[in-house]
Residue frames relative to the residue before (quaternion, step in Angstrom):
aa qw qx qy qz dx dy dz
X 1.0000 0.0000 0.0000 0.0000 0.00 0.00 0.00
X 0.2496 -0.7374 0.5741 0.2537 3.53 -1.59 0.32
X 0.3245 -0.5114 0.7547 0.2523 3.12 -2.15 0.69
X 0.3608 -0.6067 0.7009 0.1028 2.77 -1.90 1.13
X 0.3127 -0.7061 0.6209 0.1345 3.78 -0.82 1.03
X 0.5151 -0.6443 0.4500 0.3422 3.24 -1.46 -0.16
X 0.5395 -0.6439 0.2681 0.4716 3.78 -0.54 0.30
X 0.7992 -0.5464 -0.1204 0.2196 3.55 -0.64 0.10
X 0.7456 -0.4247 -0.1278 0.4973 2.94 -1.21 0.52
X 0.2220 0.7039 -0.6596 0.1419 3.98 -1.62 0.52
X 0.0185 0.5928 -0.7760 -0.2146 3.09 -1.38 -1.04
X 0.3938 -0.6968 0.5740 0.1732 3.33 -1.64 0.84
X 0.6331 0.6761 -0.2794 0.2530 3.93 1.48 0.00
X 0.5020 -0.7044 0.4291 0.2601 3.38 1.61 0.85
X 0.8593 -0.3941 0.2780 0.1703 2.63 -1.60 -0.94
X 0.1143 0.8733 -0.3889 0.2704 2.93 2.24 0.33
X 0.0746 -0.6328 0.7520 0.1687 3.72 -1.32 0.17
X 0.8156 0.2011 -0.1750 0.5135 3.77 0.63 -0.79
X 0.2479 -0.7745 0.5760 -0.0832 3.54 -0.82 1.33
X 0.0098 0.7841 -0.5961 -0.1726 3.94 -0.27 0.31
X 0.3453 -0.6694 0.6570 0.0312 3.23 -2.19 0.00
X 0.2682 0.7369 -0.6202 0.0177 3.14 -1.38 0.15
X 0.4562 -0.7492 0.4756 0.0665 2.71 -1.40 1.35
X 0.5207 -0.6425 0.4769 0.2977 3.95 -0.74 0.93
X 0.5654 -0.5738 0.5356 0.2536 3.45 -1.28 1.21
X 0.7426 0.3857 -0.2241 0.4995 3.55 0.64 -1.11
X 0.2832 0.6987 -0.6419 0.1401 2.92 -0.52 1.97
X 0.4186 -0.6867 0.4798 0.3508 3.22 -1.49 0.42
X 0.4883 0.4263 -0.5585 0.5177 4.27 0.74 0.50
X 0.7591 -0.3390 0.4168 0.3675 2.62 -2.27 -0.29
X 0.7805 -0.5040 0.2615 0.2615 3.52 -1.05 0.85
X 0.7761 0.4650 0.0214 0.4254 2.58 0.78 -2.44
X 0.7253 0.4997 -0.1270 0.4562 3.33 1.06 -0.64
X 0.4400 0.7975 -0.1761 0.3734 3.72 1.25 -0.67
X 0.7739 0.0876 -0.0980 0.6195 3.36 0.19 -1.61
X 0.3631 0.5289 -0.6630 0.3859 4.44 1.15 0.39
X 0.5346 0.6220 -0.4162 0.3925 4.13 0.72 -1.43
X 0.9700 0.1192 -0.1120 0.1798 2.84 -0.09 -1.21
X 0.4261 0.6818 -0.3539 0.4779 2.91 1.70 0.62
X 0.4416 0.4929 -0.4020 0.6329 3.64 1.40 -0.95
X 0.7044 0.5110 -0.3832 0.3096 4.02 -0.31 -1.36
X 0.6061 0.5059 -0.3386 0.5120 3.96 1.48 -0.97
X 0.6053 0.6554 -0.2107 0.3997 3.30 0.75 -1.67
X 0.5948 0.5207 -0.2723 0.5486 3.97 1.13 -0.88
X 0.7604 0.4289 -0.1532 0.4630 3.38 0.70 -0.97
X 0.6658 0.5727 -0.2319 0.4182 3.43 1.05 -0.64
X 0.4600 0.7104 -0.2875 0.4485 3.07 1.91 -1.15
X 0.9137 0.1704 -0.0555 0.3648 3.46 0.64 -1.17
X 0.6951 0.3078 -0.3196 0.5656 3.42 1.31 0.96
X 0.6236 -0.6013 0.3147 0.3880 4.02 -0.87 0.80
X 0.3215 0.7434 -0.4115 0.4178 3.64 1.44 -0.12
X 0.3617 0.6516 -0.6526 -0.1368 3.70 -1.35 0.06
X 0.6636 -0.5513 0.4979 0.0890 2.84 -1.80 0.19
X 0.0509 -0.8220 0.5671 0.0105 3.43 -0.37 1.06
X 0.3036 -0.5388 0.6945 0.3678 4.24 -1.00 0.76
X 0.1655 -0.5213 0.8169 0.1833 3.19 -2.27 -0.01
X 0.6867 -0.3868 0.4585 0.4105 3.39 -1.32 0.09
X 0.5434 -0.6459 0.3698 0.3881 3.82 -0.68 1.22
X 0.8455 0.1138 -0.2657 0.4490 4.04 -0.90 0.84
X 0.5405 0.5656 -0.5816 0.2229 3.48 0.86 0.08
X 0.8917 -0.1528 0.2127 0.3692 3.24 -1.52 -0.22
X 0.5935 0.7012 -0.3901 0.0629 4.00 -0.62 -0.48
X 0.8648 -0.3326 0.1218 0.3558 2.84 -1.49 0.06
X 0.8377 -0.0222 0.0796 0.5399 3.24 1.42 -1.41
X 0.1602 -0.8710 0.4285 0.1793 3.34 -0.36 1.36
X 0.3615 -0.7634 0.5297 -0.0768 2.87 -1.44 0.92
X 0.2974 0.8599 -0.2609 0.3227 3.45 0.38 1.88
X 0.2303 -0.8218 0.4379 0.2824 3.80 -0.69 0.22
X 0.1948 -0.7733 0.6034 0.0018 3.18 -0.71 1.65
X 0.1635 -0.6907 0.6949 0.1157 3.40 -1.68 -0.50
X 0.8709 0.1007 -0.1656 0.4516 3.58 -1.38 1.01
X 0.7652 -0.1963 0.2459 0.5617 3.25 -1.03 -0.52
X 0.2458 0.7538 -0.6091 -0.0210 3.86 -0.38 0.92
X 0.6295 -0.5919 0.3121 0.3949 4.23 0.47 1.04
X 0.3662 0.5609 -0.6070 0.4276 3.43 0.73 1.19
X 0.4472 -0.6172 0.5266 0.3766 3.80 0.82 -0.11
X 0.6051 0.6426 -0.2040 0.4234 3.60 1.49 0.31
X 0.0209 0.8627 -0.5052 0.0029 3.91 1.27 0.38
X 0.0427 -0.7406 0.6313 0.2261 2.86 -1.26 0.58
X 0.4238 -0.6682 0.5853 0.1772 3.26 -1.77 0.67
X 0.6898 -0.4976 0.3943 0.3481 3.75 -0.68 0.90
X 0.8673 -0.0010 -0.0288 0.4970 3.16 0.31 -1.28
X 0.7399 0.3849 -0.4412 0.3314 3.65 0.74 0.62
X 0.7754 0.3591 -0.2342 0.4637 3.47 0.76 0.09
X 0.2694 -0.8635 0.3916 0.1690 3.44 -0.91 1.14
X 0.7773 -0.0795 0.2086 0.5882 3.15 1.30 -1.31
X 0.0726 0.8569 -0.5102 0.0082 3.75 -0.52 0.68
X 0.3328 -0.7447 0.5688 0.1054 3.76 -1.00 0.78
X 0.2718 -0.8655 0.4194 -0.0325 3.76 -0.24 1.33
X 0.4209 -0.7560 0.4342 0.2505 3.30 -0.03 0.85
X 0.5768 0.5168 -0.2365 0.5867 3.72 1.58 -0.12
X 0.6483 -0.5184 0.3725 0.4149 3.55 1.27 1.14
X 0.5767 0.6619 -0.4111 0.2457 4.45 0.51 0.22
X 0.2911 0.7695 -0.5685 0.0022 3.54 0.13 -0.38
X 0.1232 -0.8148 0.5414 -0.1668 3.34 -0.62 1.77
X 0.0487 -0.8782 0.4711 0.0664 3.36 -1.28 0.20
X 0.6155 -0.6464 0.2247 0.3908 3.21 -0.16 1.24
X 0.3514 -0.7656 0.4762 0.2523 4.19 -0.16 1.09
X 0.5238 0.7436 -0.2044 0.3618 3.72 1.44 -0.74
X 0.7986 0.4863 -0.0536 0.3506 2.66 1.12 -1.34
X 0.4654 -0.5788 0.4715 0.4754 4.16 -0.69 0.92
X 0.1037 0.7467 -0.6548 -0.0535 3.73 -1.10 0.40
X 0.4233 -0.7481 0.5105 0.0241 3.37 -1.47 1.13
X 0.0224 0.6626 -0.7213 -0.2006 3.74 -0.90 -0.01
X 0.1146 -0.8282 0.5481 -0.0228 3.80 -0.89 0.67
X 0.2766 -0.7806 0.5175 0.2152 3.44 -0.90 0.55
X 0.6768 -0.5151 0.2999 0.4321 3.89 -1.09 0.49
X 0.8293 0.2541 -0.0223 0.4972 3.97 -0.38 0.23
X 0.5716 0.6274 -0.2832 0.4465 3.24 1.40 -0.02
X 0.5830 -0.5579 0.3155 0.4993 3.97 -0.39 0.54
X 0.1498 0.7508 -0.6274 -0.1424 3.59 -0.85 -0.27
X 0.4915 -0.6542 0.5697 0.0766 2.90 -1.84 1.16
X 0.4468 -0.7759 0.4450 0.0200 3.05 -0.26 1.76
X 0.7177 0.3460 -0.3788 0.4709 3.52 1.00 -0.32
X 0.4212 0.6549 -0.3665 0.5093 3.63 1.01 0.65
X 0.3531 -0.6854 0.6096 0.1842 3.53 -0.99 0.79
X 0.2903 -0.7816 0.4620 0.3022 4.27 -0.90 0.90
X 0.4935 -0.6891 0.3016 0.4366 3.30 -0.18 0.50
X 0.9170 0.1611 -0.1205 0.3444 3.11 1.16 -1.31
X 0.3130 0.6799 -0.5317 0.3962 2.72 1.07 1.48
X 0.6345 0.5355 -0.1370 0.5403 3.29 1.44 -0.74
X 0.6135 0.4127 -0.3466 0.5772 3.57 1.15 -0.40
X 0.4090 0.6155 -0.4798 0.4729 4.36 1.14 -0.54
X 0.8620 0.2863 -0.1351 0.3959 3.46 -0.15 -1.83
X 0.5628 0.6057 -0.4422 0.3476 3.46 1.27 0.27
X 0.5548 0.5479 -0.1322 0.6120 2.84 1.43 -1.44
X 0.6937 0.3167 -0.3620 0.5361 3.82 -0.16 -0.08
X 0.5821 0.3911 -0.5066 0.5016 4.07 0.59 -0.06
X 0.6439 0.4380 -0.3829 0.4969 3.50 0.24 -1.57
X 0.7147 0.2694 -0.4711 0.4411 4.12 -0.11 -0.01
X 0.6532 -0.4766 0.3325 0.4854 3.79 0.64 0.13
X 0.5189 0.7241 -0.4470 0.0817 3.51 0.47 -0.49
X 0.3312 -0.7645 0.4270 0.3515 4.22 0.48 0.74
X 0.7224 -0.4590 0.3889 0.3409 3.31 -1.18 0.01
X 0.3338 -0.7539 0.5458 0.1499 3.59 -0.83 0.38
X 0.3050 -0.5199 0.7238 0.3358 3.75 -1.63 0.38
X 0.7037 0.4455 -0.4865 0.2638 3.47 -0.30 -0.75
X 0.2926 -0.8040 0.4625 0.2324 3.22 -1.43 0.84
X 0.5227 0.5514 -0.4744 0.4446 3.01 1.27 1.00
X 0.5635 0.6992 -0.2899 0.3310 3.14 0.90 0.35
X 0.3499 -0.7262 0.3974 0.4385 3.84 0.03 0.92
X 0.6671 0.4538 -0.3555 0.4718 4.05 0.66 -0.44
X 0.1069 -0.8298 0.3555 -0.4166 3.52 1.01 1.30
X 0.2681 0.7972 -0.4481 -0.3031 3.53 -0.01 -0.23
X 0.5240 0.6712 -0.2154 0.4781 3.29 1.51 -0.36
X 0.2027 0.9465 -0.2512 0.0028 3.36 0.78 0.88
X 0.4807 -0.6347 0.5360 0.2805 3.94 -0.20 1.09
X 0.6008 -0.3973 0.6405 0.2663 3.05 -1.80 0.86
X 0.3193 -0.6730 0.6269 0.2283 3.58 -1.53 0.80
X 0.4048 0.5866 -0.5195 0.4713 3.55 0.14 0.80
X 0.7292 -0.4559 0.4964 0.1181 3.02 -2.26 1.30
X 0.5057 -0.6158 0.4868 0.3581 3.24 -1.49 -1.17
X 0.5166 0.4096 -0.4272 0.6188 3.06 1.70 0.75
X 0.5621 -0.6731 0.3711 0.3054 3.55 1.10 0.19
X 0.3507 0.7914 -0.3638 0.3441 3.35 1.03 1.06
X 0.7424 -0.5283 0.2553 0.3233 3.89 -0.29 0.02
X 0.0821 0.8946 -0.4393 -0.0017 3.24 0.08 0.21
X 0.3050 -0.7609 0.5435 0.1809 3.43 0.20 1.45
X 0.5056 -0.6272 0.5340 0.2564 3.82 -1.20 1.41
X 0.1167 -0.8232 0.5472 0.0965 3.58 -1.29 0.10
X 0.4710 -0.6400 0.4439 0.4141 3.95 -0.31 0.17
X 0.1650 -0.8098 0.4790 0.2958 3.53 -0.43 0.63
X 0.8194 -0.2787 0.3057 0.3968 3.76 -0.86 -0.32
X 0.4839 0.6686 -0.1243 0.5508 3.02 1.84 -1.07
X 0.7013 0.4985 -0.2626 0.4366 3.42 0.31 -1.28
X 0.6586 0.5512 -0.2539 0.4448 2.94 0.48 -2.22
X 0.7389 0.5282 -0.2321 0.3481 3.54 0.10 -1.10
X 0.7044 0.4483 -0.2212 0.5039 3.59 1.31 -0.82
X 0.7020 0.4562 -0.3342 0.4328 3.30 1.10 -0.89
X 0.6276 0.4853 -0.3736 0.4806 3.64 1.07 -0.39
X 0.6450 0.4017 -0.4588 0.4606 3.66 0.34 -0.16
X 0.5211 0.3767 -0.5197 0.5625 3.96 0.77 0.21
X 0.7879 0.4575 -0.2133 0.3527 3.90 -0.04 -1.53
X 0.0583 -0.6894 0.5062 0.5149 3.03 0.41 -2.29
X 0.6967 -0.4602 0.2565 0.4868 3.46 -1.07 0.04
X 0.6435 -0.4998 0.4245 0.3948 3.59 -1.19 0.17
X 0.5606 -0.7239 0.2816 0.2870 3.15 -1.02 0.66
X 0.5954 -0.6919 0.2848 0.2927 3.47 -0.31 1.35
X 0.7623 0.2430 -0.1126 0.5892 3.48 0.15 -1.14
X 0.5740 0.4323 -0.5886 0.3704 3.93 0.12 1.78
X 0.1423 -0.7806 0.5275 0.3036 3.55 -1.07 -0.94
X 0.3585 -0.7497 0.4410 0.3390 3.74 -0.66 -0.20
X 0.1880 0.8190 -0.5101 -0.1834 3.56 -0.43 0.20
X 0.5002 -0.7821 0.3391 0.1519 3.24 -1.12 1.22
X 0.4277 -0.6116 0.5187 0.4171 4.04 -0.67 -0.14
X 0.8696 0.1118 -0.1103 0.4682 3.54 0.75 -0.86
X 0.6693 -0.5243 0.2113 0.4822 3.69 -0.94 0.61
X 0.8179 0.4172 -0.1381 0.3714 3.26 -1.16 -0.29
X 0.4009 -0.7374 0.4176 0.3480 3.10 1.93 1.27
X 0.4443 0.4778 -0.5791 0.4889 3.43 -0.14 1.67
X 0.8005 0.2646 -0.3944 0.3657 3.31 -2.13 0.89
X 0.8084 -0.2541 0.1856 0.4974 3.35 -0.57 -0.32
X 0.1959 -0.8291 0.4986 -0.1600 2.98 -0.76 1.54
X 0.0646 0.8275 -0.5523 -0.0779 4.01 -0.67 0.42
X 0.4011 -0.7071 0.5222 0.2576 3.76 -0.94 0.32
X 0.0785 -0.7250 0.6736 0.1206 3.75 -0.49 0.73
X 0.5728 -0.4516 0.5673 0.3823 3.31 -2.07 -0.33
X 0.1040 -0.7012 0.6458 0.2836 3.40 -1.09 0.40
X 0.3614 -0.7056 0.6095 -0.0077 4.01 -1.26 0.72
X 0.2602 0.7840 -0.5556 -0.0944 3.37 -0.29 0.44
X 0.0968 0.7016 -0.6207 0.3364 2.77 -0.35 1.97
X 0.4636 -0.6621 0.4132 0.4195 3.58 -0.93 -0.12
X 0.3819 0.7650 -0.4393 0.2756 3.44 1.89 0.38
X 0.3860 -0.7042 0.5450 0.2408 3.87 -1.08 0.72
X 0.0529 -0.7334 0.6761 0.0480 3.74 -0.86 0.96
X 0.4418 -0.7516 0.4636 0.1581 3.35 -1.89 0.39
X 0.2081 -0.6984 0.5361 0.4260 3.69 -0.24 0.34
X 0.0143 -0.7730 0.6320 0.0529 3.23 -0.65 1.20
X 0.7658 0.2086 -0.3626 0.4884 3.40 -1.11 0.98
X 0.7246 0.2721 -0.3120 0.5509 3.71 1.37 0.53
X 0.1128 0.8114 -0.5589 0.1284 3.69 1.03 0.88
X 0.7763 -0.0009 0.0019 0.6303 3.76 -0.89 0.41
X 0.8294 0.2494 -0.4182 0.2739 3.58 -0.21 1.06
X 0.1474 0.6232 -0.6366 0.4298 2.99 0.71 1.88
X 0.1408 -0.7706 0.6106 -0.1161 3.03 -1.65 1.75
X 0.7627 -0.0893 0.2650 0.5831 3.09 1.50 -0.89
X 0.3031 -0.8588 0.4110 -0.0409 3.87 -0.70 1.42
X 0.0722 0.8345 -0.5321 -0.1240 3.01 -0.52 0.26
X 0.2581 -0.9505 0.1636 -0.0568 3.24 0.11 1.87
X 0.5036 -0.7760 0.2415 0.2931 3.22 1.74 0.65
X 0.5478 -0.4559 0.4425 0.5443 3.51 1.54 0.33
X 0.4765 0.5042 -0.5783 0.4293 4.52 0.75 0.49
X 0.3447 -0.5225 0.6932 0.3574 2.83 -1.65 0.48
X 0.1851 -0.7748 0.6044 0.0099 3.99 -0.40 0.49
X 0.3446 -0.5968 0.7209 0.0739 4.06 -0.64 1.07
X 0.2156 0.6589 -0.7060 -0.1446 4.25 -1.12 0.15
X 0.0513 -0.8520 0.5148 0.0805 3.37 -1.13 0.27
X 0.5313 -0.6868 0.2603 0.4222 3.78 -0.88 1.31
X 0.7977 0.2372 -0.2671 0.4859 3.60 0.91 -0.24
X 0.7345 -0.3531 0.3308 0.4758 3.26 -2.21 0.29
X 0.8543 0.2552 -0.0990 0.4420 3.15 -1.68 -0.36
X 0.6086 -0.6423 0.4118 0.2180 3.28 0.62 1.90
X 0.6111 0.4730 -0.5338 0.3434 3.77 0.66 1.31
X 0.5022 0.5700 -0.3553 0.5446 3.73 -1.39 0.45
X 0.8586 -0.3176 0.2636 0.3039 2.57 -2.01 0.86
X 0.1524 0.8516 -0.5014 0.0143 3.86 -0.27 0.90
X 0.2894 -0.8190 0.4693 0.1586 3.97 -1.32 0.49
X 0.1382 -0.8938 0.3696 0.2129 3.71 -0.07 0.41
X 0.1474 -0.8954 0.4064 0.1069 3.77 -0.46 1.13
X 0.1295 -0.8505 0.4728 -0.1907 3.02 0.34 1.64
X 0.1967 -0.7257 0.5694 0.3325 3.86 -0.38 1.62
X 0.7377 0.5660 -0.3254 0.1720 2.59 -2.07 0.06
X 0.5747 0.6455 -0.0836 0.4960 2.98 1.89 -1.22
X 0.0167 0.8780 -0.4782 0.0118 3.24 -0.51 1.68
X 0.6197 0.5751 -0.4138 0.3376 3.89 1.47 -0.10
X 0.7236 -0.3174 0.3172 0.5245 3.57 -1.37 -0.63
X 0.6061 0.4441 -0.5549 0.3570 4.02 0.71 0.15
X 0.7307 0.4881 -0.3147 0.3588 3.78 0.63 0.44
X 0.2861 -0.7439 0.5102 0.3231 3.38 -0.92 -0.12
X 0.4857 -0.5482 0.5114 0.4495 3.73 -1.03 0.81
X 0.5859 -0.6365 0.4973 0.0656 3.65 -1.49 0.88
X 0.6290 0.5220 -0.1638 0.5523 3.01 2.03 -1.16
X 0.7574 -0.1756 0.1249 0.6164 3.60 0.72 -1.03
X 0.2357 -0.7614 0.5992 0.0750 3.31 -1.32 1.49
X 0.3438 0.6778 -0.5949 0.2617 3.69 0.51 1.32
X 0.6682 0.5273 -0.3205 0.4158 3.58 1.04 -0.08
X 0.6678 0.1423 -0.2931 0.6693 3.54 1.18 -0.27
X 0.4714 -0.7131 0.4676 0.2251 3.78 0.87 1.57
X 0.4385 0.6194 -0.5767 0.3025 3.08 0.10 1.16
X 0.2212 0.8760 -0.3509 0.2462 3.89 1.12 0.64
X 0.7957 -0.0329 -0.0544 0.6024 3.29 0.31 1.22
X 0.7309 0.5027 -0.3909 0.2455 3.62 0.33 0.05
X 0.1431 0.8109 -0.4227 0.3786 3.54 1.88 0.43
X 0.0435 -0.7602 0.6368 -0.1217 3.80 -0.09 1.86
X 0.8752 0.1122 0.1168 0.4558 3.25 0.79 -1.44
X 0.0034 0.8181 -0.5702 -0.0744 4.00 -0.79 -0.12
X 0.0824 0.7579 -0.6458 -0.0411 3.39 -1.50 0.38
X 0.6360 -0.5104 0.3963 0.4218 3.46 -1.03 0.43
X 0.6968 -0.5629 0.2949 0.3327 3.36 -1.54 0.87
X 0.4178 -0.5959 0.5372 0.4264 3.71 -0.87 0.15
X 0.2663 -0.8041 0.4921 0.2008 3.65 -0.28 1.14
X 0.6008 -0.5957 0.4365 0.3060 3.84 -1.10 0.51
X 0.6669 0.4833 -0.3093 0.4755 3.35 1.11 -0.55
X 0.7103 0.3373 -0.3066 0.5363 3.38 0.51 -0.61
X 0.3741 0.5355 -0.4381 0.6175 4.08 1.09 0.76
X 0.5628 0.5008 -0.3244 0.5720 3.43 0.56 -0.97
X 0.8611 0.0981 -0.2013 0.4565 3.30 -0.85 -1.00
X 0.5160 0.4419 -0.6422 0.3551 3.73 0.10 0.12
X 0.5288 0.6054 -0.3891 0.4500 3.77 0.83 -1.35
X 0.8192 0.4493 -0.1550 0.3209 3.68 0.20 -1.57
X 0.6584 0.4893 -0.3098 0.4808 3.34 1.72 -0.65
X 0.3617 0.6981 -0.3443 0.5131 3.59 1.92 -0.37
X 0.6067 0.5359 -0.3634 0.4612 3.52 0.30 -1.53
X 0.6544 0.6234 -0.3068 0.2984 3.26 0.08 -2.13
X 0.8991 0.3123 -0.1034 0.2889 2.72 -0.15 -1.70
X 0.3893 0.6399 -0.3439 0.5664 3.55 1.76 -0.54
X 0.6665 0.4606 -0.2275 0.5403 3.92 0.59 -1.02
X 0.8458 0.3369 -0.2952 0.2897 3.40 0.38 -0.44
X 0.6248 0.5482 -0.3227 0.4527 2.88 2.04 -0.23
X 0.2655 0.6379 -0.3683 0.6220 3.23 1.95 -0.19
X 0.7321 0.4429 -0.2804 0.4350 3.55 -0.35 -0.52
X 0.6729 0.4544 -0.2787 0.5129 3.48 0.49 -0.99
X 0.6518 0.5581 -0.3597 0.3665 3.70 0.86 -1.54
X 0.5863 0.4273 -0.3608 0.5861 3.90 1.44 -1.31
X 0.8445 0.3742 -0.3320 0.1913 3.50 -0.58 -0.62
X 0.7820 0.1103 -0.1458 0.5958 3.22 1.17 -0.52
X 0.5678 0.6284 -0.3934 0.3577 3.76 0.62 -0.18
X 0.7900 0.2993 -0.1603 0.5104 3.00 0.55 -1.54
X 0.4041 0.6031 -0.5470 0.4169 3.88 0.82 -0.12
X 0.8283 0.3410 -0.3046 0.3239 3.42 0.30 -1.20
X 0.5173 0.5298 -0.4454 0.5033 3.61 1.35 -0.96
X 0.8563 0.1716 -0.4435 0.2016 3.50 -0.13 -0.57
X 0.4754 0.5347 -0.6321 0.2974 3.65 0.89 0.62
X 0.5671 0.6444 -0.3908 0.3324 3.69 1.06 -0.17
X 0.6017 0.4478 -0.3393 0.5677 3.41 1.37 -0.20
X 0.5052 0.6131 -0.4275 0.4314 3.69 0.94 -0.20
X 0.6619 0.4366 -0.2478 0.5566 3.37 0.63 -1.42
X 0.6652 0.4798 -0.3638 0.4416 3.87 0.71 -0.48
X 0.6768 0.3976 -0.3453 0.5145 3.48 0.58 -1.07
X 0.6192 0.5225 -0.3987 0.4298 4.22 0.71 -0.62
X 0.7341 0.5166 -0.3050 0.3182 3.45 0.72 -0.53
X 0.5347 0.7200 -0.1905 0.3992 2.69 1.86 -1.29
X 0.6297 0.5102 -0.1914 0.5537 3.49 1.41 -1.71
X 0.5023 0.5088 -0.4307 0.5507 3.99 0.59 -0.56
X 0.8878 0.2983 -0.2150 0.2767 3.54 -0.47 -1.18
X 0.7330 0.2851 -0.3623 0.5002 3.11 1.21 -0.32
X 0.7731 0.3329 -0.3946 0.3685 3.81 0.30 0.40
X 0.5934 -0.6891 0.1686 0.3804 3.32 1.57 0.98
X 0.1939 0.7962 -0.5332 0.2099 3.85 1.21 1.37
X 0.7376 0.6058 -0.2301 0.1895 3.04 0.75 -0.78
């Protein structure tokens, strides 16, 4: 099958940071599950340009609609039963073929190849509707020639941005802004969501207006300290990319190192280097007072034992 892309490369959303959506009532998945797809599928994309994405209640009004159509629906875009799956319009559309078998799937689970993934298909929509052109690489989600997501035992395979992407969508957007973070209400950096500053200082800051309702982060490549109380005291967790043992906390969801909702406060890691030289400026200064003690301390203690041992010799051999 083909993916229809969007024409070329642009985007028509200026200078917008906040963008909304909404997803059509008339679907053909499971309700409840749907607008999570395609919200994780925005949330990927958002990750890697200063843009976000806001849901609206399903048909209201927004920026970009989000919907399953069929045949000739006045996007100048028809679909055909069997050749088109899903396309992303530079005129704010991102559709999907109504015809068509569609799937929601879980990582490592079987999948049924004669099914269409949703949110693989909802990535490469979303990444046309933002302008992003098509890709040779087949690792790339703008692809058109797409492979079943599935192993060789025929399991799931959750889709990913490749290097590629990232790279295309920032030369339309640019990269997110460096020195923020996101923190989310629900795991999997979903639901209500707020940007903070990130500092790297040893200075403590507050999530105000998000006290106890941190679920999940999306940390901009900071290492990031969170802690259950204000003023950066108490039980604390440390999100650190990259970081895969038990001294971290997953970024995605903080119910395993039980840290779920109690985020009062944060501050930038304590860096090793600036440990270092505090340690090293200790040393120093331990050395120079060590210095002083030889050069002038002990000069004087040890004429004070002179005068002791001389007296000592007087009194006992009768000088005195």
């Amino acid at each position: 099958m083909k993916v229809v892309t969007a024409a070329p490369i642009g985007h028509s959303m200026g200078d917008e940071q906040m963008v909304t959506y909404s997803v059509s009532s008339k679907y053909v998945l499971c309700k409840a599950k749907l607008p999570a797809v395609i919200k994780k599928a925005f949330r990927t994309w958002e990750a890697a340009i200063p843009t976000h994405f806001k849901e609206l209640e399903p048909d209201t009004p927004a920026y970009i609609e989000v919907a399953f159509k069929s045949g000739d629906h006045k996007d100048y875009r028809p679909f055909d039963r069997y050749k088109f799956v899903a396309h992303g319009i530079q005129i704010n559309h991102i559709h999907f073929n109504y015809q068509l078998p569609w799937s929601i799937n879980k990582p490592g689970e079987p999948y049924d190849y004669s099914t269409n993934d949703l949110y693989t298909y909802a990535l490469f929509a979303i990444g046309a509707m933002l302008g992003v052109a098509e890709s040779d690489d087949p690792k790339s989600i703008m692809y058109p020639k797409r492979e079943a997501p599935m192993d060789f035992d025929g399991n799931y395979i959750e889709t990913i941005l490749s290097p590629k992407d990232i790279t295309a969508v920032q030369r339309l957007y640019g990269p997110p802004d460096p020195m923020t973070f996101t923190v989310y209400a629900e795991k999997n950096q979903m639901g209500k969501n707020k940007p903070f500053p990130f500092y790297n200082d040893n200075s403590c800051y507050e999530f105000k207006g998000f006290y106890g309702n941190v679920s999940s982060i999306y940390p901009n490549n900071h290492c990031i300290e969170l802690f259950e109380n204000s003023y950066c005291e108490g039980k604390k967790v440390m999100i650190k990319p990259g970081c895969t043992d038990g001294s971290c906390c997953n970024p995605k969801t903080f119910e395993k190192c039980k840290f779920d909702k109690l985020a009062m406060s944060y501050r930038a890691c304590q860096s090793t280097c600036i440990n270092v030289l505090i340690w090293n400026s200790v040393v120093i200064v331990v050395l120079i007072v060590g210095f002083l003690l030889i050069g002038i301390v002990f000069p004087w203690l040890l004429e004070i034992l002179k005068l002791i041992v001389e007296k000592f010799k007087r009194k006992h051999y009768g000088m005195i």
